[in-house]
C-alpha positions as CSV (number, residue, x, y, z in Angstrom):
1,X,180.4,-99.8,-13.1
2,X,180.6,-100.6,-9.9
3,X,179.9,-104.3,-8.4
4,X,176.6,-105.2,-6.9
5,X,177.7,-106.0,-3.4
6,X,179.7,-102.6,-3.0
7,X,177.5,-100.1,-4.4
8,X,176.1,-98.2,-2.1
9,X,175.0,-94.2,-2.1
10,X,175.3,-92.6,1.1
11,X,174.0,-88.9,2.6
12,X,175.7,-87.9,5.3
13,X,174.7,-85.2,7.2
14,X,173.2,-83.3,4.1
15,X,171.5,-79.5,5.0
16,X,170.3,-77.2,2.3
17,X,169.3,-73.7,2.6
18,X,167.1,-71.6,-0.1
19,X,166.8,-67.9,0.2
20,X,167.6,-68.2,4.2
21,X,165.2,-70.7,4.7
22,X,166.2,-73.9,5.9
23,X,164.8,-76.8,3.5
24,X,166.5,-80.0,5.1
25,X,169.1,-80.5,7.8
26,X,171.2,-83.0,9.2
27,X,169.7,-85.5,6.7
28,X,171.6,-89.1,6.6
29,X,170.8,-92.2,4.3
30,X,171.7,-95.3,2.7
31,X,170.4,-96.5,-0.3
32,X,171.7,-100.4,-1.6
33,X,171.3,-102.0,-4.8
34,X,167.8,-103.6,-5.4
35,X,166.2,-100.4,-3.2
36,X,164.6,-97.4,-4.2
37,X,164.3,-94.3,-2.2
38,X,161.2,-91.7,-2.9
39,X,161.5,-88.7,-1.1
40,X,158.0,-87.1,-0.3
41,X,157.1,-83.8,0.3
42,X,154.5,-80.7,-0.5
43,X,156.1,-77.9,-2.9
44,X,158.8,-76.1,-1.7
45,X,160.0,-78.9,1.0
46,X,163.1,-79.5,-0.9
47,X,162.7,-82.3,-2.7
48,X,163.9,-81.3,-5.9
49,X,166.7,-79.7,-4.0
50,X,167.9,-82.9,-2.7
51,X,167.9,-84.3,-5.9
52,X,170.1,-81.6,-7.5
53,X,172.8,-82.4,-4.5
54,X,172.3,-86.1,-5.4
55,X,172.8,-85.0,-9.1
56,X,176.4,-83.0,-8.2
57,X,173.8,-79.5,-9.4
58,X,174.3,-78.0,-6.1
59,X,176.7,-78.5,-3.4
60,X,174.8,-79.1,0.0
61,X,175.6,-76.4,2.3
62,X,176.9,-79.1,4.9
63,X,177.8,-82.7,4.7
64,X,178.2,-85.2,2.3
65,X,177.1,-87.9,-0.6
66,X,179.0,-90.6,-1.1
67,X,178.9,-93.5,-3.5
68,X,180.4,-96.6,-2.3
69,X,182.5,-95.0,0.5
70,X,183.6,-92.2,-1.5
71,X,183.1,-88.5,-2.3
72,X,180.7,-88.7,-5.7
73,X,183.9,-86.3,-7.0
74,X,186.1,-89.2,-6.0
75,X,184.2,-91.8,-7.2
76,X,183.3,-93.5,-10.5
77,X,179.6,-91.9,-9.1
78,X,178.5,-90.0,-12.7
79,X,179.4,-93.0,-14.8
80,X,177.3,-95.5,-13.0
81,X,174.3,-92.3,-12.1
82,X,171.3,-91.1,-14.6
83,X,169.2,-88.3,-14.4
84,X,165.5,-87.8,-16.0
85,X,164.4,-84.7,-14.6
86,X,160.9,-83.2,-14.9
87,X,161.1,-81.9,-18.4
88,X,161.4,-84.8,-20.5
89,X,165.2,-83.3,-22.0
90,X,164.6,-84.5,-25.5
91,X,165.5,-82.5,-28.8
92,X,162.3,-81.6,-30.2
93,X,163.9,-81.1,-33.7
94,X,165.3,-84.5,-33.7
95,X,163.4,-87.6,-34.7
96,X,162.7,-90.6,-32.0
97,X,165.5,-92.3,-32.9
98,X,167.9,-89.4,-33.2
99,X,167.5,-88.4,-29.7
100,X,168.0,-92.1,-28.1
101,X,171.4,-92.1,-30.6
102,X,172.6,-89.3,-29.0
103,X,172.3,-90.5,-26.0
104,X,174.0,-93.8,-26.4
105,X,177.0,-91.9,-28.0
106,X,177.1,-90.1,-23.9
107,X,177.2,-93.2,-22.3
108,X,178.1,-97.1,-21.7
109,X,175.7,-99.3,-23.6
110,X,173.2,-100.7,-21.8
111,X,171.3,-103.5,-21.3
112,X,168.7,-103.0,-24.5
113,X,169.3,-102.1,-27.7
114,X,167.6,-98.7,-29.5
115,X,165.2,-100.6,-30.7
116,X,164.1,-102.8,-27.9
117,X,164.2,-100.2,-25.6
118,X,161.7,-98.3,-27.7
119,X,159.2,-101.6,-27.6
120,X,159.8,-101.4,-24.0
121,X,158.0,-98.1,-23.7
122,X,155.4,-98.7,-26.4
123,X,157.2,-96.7,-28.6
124,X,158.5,-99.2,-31.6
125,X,156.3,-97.7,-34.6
126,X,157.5,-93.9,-33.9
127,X,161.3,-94.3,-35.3
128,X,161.3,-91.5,-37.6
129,X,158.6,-89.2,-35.9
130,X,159.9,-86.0,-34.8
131,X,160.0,-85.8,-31.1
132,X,157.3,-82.8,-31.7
133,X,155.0,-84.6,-33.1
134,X,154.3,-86.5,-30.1
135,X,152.1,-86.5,-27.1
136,X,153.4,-85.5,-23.8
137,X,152.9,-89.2,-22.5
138,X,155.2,-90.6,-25.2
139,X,158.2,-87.6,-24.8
140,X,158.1,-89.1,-21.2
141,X,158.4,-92.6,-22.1
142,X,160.8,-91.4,-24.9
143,X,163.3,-89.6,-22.1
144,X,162.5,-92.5,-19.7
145,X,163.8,-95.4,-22.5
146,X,167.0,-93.4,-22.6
147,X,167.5,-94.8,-19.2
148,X,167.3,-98.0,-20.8
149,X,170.1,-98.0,-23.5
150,X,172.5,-96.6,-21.1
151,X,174.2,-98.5,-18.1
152,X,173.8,-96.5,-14.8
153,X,173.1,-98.6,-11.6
154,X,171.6,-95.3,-10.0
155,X,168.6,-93.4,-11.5
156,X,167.6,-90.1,-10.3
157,X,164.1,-89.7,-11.3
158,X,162.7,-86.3,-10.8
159,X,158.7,-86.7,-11.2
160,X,159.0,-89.6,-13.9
161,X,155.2,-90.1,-14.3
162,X,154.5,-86.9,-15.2
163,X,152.1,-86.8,-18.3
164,X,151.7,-90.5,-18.2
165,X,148.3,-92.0,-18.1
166,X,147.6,-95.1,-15.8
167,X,149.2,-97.6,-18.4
168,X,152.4,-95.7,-18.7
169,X,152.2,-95.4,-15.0
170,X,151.9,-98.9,-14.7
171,X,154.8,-100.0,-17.5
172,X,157.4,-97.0,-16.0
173,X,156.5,-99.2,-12.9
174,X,157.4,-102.4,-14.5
175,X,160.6,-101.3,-15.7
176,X,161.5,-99.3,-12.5
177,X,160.6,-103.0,-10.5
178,X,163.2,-105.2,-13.9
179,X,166.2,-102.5,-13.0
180,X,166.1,-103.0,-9.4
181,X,165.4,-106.8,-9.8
182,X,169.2,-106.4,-11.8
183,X,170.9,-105.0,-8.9
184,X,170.2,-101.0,-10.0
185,X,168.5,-98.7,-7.4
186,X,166.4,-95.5,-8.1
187,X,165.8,-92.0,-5.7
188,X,162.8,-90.3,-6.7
189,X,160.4,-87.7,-6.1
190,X,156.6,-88.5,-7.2
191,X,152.8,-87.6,-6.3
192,X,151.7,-90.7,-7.9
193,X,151.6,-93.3,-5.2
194,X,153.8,-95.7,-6.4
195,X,153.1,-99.2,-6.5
196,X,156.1,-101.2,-6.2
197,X,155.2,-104.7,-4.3
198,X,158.3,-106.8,-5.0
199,X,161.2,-103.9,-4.4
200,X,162.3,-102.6,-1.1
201,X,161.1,-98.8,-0.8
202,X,162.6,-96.4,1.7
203,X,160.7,-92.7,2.1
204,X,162.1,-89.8,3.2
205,X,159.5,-87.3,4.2
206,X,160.8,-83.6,3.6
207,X,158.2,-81.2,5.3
């Protein structure tokens, strides 16, 4: 993972274009540890778009992102990067714990353990319940504590409060505030107004 005072993602020029229709252009950032960046938008602006150029989905039709001064290909960029998109990408068939096993066996180990990730997100007691037998609410927080047993500086969050009521708004908040506190940084898209006092937010508006 890459050190705190060189990380750095960078879009350089970045344009995308849907079905002949120009969704962004020219579009240049910088995003530094400790930041987040929410990208705003109605449906359709290219929001989601952005995100999958961000993720390496999509190539942007011209210019570049970077991740501490190089091409994401060139880069340790998806090592240190994590993506939640807006399904909750959990196993349904699998149990609670199943699901966050497999996902530690993809990645670095992180900062919490299985277990406390899951009392992070208010999801200690559930162990053994199959992901199906939940509530939206907790698949979210289930997919979001992945994020948690993993080590990626960068989290690409598309729509992470979706299905969360205003507690699991408020603790996705909390944890969202504890990464960036450690040096991580987050891009997101979100129609929650996100309440972030002690973290440095940058908005891109995508109309």
């Amino acid at each position: 993972m890459s050190t705190i005072q060189t990380v750095l993602l960078q879009g350089v020029n970045l344009s995308c274009i849907r079905d002949d229709r120009v969704l962004f252009e020219d579009l240049c950032f910088e995003l530094h540890s400790g930041q987040v960046l929410l990208l705003e938008g109605k449906n359709g602006s290219g929001k989601t778009s952005l995100l999958r150029i961000l993720c390496g989905f999509r190539e942007a039709d011209t210019g570049q992102v970077k991740w501490c001064g190089d091409a994401i290909n060139d880069s340790d960029y998806y090592v240190d990067m994590a993506y939640v998109g807006h399904l909750d990408g959990v196993k349904k068939e699998l149990t609670v714990l199943e699901n966050l096993k497999v996902s530690l066996a993809l990645g670095q180990t992180g900062q919490y353990s299985i277990q406390q990730a899951l009392a992070k997100v208010h999801l200690d007691d559930f162990d053994d319940a199959l992901v199906q037998t939940l509530s939206a609410g907790q698949k979210r927080r289930l997919s979001l504590a992945r994020l948690l047993i993993t080590k990626n500086c960068l989290w690409i969050l598309d729509e992470p409060f979706t299905s969360l009521d205003k507690a699991g708004i408020a603790l996705i908040e909390v944890l969202m505030t504890e990464h960036c506190a450690s040096g991580g940084m987050i891009v997101l898209t979100s129609h929650h107004d996100i309440n972030l006092p002690d973290v440095d937010v940058n908005r891109i508006l995508l109309s």
